[in-house]
C-alpha positions as CSV (number, residue, x, y, z in Angstrom):
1,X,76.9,-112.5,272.4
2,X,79.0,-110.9,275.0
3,X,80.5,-107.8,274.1
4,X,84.6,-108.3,274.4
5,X,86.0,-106.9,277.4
6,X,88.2,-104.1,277.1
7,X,92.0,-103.6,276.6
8,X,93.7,-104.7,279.2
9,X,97.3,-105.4,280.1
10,X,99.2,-108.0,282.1
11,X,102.2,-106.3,283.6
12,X,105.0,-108.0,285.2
13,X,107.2,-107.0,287.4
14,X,109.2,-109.8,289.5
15,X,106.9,-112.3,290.0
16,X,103.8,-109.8,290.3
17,X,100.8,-109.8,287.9
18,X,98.3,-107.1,287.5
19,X,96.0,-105.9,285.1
20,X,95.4,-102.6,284.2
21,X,93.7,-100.5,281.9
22,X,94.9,-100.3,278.3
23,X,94.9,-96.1,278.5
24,X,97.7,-96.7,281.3
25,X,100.0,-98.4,278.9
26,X,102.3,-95.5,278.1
27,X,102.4,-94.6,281.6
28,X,103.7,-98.0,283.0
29,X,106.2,-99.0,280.3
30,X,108.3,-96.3,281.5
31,X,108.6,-97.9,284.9
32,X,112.0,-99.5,285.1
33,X,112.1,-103.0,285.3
34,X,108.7,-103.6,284.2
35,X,107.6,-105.1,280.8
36,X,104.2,-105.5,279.6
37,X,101.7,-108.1,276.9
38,X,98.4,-107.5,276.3
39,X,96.2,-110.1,278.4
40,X,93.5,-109.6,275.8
41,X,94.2,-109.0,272.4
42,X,91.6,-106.4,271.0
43,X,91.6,-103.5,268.8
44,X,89.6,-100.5,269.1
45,X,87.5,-99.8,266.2
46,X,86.9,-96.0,266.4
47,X,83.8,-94.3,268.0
48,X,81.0,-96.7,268.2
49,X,82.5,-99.4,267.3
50,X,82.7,-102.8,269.1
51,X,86.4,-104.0,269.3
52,X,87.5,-106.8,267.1
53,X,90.5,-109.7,267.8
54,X,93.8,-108.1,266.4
55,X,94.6,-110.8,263.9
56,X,98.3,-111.9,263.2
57,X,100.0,-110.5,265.9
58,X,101.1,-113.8,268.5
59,X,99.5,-116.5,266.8
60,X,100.5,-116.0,263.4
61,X,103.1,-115.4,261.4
62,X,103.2,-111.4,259.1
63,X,105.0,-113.7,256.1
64,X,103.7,-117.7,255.6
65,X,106.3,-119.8,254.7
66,X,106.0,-119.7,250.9
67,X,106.4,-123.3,249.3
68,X,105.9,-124.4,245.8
69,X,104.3,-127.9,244.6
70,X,106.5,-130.2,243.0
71,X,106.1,-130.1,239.2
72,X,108.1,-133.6,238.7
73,X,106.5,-136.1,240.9
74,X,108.5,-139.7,241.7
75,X,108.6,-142.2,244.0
76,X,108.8,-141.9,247.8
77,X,112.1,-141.7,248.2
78,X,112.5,-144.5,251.5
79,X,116.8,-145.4,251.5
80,X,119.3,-143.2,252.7
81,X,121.4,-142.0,250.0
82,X,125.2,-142.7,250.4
83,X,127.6,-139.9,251.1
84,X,128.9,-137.4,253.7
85,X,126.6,-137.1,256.8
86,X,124.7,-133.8,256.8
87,X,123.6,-133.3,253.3
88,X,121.1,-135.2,250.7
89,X,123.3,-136.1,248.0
90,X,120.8,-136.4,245.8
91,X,116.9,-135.5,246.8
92,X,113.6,-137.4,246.1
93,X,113.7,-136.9,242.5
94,X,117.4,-137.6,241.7
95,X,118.5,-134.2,242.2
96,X,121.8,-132.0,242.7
97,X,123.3,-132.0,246.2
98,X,121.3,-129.3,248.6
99,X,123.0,-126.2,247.0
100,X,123.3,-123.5,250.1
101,X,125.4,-126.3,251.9
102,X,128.1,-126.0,249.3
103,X,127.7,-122.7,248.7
104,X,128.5,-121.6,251.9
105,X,130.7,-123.9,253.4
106,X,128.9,-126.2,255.5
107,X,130.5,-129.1,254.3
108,X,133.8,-128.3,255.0
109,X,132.7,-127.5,258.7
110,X,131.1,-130.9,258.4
111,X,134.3,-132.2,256.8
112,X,136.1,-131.2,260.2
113,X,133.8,-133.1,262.2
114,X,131.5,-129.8,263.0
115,X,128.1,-131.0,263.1
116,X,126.5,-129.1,266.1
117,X,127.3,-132.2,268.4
118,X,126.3,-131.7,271.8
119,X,124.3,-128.0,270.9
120,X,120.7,-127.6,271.8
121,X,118.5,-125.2,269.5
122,X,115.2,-124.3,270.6
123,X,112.4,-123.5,268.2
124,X,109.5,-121.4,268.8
125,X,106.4,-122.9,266.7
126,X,102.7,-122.2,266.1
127,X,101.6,-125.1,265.0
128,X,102.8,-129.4,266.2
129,X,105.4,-130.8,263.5
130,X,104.7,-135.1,262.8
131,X,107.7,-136.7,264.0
132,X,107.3,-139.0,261.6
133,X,107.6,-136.8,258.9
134,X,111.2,-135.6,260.4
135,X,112.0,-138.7,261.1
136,X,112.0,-139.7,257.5
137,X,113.9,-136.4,256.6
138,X,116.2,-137.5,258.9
139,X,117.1,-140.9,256.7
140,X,116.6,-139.5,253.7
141,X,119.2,-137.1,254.1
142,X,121.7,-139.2,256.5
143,X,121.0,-136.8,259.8
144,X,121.6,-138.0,263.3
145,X,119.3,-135.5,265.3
146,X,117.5,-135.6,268.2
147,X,114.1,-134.1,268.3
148,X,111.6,-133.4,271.8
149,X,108.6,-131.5,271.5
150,X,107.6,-129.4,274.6
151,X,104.4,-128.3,274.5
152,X,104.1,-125.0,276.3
153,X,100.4,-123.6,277.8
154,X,97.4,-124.1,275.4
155,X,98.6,-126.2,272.6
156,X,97.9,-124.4,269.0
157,X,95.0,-125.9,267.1
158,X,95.3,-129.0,265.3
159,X,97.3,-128.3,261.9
160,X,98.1,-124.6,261.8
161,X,101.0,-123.9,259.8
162,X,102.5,-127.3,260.2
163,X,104.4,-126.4,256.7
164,X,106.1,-124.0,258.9
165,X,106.9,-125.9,261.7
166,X,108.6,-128.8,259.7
167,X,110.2,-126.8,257.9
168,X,112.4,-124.7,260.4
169,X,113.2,-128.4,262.1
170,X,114.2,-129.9,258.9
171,X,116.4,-127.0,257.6
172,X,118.1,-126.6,261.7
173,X,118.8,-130.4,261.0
174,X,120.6,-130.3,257.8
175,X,122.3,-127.0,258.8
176,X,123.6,-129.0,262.2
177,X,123.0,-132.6,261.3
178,X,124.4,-133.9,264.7
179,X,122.1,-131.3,266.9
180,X,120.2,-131.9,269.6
181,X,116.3,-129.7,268.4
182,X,113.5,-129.4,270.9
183,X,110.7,-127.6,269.5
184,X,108.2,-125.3,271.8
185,X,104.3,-125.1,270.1
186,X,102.0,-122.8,272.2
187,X,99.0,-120.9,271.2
188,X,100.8,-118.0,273.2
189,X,103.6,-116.4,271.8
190,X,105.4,-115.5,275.7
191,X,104.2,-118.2,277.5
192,X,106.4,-120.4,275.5
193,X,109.7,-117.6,275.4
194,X,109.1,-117.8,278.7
195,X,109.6,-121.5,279.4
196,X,112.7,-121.5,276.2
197,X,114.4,-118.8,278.5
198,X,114.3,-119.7,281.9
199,X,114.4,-123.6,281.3
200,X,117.7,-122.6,280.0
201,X,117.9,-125.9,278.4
202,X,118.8,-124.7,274.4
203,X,121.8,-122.7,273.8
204,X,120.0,-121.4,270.5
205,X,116.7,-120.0,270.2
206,X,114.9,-119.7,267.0
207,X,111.9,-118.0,265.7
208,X,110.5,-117.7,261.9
209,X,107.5,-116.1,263.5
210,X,106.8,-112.4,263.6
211,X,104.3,-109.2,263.4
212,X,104.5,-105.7,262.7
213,X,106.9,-103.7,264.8
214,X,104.2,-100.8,265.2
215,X,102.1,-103.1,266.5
216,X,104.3,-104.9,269.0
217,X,105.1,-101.6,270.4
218,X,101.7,-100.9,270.6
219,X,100.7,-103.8,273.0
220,X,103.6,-103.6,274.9
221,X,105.0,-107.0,273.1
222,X,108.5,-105.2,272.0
223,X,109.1,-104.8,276.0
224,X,108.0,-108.1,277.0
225,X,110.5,-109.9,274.1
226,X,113.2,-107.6,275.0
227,X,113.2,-108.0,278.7
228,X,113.2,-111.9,277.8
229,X,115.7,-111.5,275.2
230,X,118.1,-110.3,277.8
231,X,117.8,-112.7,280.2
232,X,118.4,-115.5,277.3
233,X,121.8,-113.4,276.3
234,X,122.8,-113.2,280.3
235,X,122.6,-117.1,280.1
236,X,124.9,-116.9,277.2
237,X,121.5,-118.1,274.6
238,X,121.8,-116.8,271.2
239,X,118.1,-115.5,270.1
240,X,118.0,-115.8,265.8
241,X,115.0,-113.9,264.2
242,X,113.5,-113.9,260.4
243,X,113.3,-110.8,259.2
244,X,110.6,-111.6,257.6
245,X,109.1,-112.1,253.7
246,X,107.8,-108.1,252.7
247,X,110.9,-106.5,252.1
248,X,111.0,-103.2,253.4
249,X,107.4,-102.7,254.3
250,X,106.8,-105.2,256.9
251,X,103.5,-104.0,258.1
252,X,102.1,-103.6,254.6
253,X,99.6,-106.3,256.0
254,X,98.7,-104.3,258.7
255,X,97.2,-101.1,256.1
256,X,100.9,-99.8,256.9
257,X,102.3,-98.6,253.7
258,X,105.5,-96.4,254.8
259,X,108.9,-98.6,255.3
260,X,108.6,-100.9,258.5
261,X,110.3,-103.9,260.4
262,X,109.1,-107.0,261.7
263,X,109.4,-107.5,265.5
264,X,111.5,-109.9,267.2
265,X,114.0,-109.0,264.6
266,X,114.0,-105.8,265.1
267,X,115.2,-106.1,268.4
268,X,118.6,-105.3,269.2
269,X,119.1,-108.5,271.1
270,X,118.5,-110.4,268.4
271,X,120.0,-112.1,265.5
272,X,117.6,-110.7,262.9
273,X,118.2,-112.5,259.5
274,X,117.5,-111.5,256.3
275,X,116.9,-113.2,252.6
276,X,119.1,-113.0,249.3
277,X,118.7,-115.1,245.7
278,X,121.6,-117.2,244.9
279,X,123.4,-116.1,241.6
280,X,126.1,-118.3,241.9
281,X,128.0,-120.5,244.3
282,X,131.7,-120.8,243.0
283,X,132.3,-117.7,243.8
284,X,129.6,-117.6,246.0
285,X,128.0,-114.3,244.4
286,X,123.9,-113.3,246.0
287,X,121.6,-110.2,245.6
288,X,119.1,-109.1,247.8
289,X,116.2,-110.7,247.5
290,X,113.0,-108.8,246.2
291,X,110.4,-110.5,244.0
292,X,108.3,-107.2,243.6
293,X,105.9,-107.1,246.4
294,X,107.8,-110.0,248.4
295,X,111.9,-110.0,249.8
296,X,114.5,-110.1,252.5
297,X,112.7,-108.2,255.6
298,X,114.8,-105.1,256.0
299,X,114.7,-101.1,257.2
300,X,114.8,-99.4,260.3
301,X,113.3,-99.8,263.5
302,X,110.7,-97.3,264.9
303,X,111.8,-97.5,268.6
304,X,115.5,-99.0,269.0
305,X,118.3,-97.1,268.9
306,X,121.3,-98.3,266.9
307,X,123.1,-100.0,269.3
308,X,127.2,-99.1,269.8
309,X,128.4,-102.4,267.7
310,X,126.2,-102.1,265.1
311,X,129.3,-100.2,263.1
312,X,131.1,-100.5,260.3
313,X,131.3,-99.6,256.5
314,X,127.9,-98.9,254.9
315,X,125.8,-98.7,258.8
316,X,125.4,-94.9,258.5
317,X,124.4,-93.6,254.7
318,X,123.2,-90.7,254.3
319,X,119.7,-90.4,253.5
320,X,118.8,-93.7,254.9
321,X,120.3,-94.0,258.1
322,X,118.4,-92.3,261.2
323,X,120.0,-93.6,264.6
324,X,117.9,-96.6,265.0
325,X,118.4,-99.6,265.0
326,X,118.9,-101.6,261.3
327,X,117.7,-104.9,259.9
328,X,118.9,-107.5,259.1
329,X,122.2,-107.9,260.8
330,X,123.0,-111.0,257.8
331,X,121.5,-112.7,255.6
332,X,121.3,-116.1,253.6
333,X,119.4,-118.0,250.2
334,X,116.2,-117.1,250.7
335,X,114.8,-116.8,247.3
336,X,111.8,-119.8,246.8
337,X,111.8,-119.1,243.2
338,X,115.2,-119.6,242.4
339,X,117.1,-121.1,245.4
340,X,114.7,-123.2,247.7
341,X,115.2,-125.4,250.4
342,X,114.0,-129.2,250.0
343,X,111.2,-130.4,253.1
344,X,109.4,-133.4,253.9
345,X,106.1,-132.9,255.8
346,X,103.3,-135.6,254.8
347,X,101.3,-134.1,256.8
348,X,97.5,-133.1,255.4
349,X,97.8,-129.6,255.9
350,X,101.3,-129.8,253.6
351,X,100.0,-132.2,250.9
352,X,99.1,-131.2,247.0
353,X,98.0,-133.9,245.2
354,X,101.6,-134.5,242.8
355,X,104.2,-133.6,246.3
356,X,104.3,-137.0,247.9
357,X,105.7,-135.2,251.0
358,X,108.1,-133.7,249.4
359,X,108.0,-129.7,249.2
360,X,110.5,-126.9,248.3
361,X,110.1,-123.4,250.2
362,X,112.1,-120.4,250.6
363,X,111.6,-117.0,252.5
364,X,113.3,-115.9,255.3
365,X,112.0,-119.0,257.5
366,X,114.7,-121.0,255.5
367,X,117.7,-118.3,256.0
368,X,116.9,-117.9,259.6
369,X,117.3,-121.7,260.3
370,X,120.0,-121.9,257.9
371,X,121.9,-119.3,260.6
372,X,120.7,-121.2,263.8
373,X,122.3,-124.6,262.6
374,X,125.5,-122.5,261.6
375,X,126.3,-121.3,265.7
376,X,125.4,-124.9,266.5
377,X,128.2,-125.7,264.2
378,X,130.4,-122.7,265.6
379,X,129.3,-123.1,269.6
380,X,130.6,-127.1,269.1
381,X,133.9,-126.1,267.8
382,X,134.6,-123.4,270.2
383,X,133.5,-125.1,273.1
384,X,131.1,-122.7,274.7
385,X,127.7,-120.3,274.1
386,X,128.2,-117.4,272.1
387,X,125.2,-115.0,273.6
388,X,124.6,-112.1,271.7
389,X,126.4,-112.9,268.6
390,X,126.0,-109.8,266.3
391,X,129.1,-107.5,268.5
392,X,131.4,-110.0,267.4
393,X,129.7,-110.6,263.9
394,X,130.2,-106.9,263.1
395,X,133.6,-106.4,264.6
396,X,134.7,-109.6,261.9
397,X,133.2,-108.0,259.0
398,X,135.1,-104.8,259.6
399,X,138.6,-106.9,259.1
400,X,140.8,-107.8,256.7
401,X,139.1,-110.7,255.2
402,X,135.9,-110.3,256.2
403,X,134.0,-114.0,256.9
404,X,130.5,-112.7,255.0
405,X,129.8,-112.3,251.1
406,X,128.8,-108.9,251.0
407,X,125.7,-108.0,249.1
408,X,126.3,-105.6,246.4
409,X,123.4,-106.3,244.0
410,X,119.6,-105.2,243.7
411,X,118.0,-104.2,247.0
412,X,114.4,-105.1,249.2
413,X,112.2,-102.2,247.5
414,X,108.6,-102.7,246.8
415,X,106.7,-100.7,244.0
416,X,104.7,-99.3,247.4
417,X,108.4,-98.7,248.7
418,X,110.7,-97.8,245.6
419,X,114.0,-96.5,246.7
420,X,114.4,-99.1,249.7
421,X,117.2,-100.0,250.5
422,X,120.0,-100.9,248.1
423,X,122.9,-103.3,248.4
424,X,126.3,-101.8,248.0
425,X,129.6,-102.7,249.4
426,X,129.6,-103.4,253.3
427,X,126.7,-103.2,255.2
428,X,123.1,-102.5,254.0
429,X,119.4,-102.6,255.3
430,X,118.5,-104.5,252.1
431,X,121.3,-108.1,253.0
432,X,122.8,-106.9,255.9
433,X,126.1,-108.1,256.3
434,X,125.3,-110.7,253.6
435,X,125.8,-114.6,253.6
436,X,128.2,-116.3,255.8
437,X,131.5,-118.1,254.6
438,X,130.5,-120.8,257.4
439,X,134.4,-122.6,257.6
440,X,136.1,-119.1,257.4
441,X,133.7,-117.8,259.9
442,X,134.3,-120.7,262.6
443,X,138.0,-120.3,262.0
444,X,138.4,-117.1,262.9
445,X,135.9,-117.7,266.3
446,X,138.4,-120.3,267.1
447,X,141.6,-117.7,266.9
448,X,139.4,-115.7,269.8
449,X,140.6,-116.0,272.8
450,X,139.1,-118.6,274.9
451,X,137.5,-116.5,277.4
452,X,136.0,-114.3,274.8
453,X,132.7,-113.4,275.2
454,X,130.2,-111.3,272.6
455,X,129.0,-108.0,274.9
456,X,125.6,-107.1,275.8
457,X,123.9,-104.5,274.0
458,X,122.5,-101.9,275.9
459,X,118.9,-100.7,275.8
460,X,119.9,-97.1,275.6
């Protein structure tokens, strides 16, 4: 066997290549303009030792899509179920209407004729979703999307995490039943940002895929996604992020123990969204999700800066708050044990032998969708691409009636991370700003002024 080359890095700068040595790293991400990704993705195992792959970090996801088996099994369900477009009004087994679409509004968004009509989301996926299977989503739940898959590069391997990749398309759908979804698999996480941002052709970009932030930084990922983050908000594209499933120690799978974020959400060009648990929906009333070792991704990042808009009540606490950057900016029902999300994927690599297709999951790759299909909602009723969204988001919550239920229960601490972070009134690294009151929200977008545009953050 051939020993693996060493570390090496593919800079860019313009349309210019080159490789250079992974001790030169430091040096060249100070170079202005330039952004850097590892070309090969190896790990130095101390003196001695021969470096190894560095597993999870653009193939696969920090937190799996957590999904339960079914524990009442029924018959395919193959009709349409009568009612309002945009929601199953009953699901497979007979049951309630989807809960987070009442809870939050959506159907009186949908009510108004704002579906996401004519709004392209773009989803970033490891793994090749069956058309099929979302086509029969689609009818079971009365949806009118339109689905493309582009596959960017080297496609992933067969399967993967399809549970993943149907999943984000399903819940995009029912969040914007009347959108336009194109989904991007690649086996390399930039190659396909790459081709999302300068195709241009989705005015939303969604990923439930992440790593650790230390380790981002480390390869010289956190520059790359950045430098393609702001080109996407110069076009006027909106990038949404999971903050992703371990609470406030998102590299605890990495042998990171002390509190930690996931990157892309931690970027301050992104949309990073968090998890809470549903504890009731008239009043709509959450808490931050934490299950013990598992929650709503949350903390502080280890390189950004707290960029100018991120203000308002409950951003700077004492004791917690450093200068940096904080995640998430919002939140939604994330909760799989108490609040999940209905999917259909028949695919092998979904199926348990009771599910018939049918699944329920939760985490923060259900919120994170949940928020996508809300801008397609808002970007068709104002008429235009919102960009970076969270200036405008945080300049709402600070008025008088505040479009967002604001988390003031529980918090994302682990028993390896007791103490962080707590809800409380406002905004917290535990919810963010919370939930969104969808029709309240898109109201008061449409009482902008027509011209109104969210700003770019700044880098310093």
């Amino acid at each position: 066997m051939k020993d693996a080359p060493p570390l090496e890095s593919m800079w860019r700068y313009g349309g210019l290549r080159l490789c250079v040595p992974g001790t030169l790293v430091g040096v060249l991400v100070a170079l202005a303009g330039a952004t850097a990704y590892p070309q090969q993705l190896i790990e130095p195992q101390g003196p001695g030792k021969a470096p190894r792959p560095v597993a999870n970090l653009v193939r696969a996801p920090i937190d799996s899509l957590r999904r339960e088996p079914l524990r009442h099994p029924g018959p395919l369900l193959e009709q349409a179920p009568s009612g309002p477009v945009g929601y199953c009004d009953h699901g497979p087994y007979g049951l309630a209407p989807t809960t987070q679409i009442f809870a939050y509004g959506f159907n009186t968004l949908f009510a108004h004729g704002w579906n996401g009509a004519g709004i392209t989301i773009g989803i970033y996926e490891d793994a090749i979703l069956s058309p099929a299977d979302f086509h029969h989503f689609e009818v079971a739940c009365g949806l009118h999307n339109s689905l493309r898959i582009e596959t960017i590069g080297t496609p992933p391997p067969r399967g993967g995490d399809v549970l993943e990749a149907t999943a984000d398309a399903e819940i995009v759908a029912e969040f914007a039943p009347d959108a336009s979804i194109v989904v991007y698999p690649s086996a390399n996480w930039l190659d396909a940002w790459e081709a999302m941002v300068h195709s241009n052709l989705a005015d939303i970009l969604l990923t439930s895929w992440g790593y650790c932030e230390a380790t981002a930084v480390r390869y010289g990922i956190s520059s790359a996604d950045y430098a393609l983050f702001r080109l996407a908000n110069e076009e006027g594209q909106t990038v949404v992020a999971a903050a992703g499933d371990q609470a406030s120690t998102a590299c605890r799978t990495e042998d990171i123990a002390y509190p930690s974020v996931q990157e892309p959400a931690a970027d301050p060009l992104t949309l990073a969204v968090g998890g809470t648990t549903l504890l009731s929906t008239h009043p709509l009333r959450e808490a931050a999700w934490s299950d013990g070792f598992e929650g709503g991704g949350g903390g502080l990042s280890m390189v950004w800066p707290r960029p100018s808009w991120q203000a308002g009540p409950g951003v700077i606490e004492p004791g917690l708050s450093n200068g940096h950057r904080e995640v998430p900016d919002v939140s939604a029902s994330a909760n799989p044990e108490v609040d999940p999300y209905w999917i259909y994927c028949n695919e092998p690599a979904c199926q348990t032998s009771s599910s018939f297709g049918w699944a329920l999951v939760g985490g923060t790759s259900t919120s994170a969708p949940l928020w996508a299909g809300l801008l397609a909602d808002a970007e068709e009723a104002v008429g235009h691409r919102l960009g970076l969204i969270n200036p405008l988001l945080y300049q709402l919550a600070a008025g008088r009636e505040p479009p967002f239920d604001f988390v003031i229960q529980g918090s994302n601490s682990t028993p390896t991370d007791p103490g962080h972070y707590p809800a409380g009134p406002g905004y917290n690294m535990a919810a963010g700003l919370g939930g969104p009151l969808a029709y309240r929200l898109v109201e008061e977008m449409l009482q902008l002024p027509k011209d109104h545009a969210p700003n770019m953050a700044s880098r310093s």
